[in-house]
C-alpha positions, 0 to 999 in steps of 0.5 A, a space after each residue: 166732925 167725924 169720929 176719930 177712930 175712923 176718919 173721913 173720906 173726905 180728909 183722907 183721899 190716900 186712904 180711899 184710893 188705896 182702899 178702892 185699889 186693893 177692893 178692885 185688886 181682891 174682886 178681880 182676883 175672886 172673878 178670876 179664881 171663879 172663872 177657873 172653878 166654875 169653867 175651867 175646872 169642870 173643863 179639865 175633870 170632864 175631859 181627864 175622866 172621859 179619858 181615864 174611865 171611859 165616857 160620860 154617862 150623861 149626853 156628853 159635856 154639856 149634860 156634865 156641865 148642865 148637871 153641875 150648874 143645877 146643883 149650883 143653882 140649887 145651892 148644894 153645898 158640895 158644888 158651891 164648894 168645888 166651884 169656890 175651892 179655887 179661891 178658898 185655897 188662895 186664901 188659905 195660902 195666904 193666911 198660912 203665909 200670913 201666919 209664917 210672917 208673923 211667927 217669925 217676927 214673934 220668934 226673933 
């Protein structure tokens, strides 16, 4: 017998199939958030500051790149963060979204 709080798997296959569904909907979305953050994004502040201010002092894109993902790798906090601020920012929309919801049913 099973804790009642919490029931089994076994017993509630709807449970787990909605559970591993929204599980695979929230990892795609945080591949796909860090795809922009760790690609695309150092893509697009490379190319605009190359045209804004002139070249880049390192040996071009690839020096640009390399140096990000060094910091990465050695866990600065600053890099980690502008990496992950795609997805943070989703998270944060959704929890002000959230919290709107909620005011507003609080507030009838």
């Amino acid at each position: 017998m099973g804790n009642d709080i919490i029931p089994d798997l076994e017993i509630c296959p709807l449970v787990h199939s909605v559970l591993r569904q929204k599980l695979t909907k929230e990892a795609a979305l945080f591949v796909g958030l860090l795809f922009v953050g760790f690609v695309l994004m150092p893509l697009s502040i490379y190319l605009v500051g190359q045209n804004l201010f002139g070249a880049y002092g390192g040996q071009g894109y690839d020096d640009f790149f390399g140096t990000l993902s060094a910091k990465i790798r050695a866990g600065e906090t600053v890099a980690w963060l502008f990496v992950l601020s795609p997805y943070l920012l989703w998270q944060t929309l959704r929890l002000t979204a959230f919290g709107w919801r909620l005011a507003s049913k609080s507030g009838r």
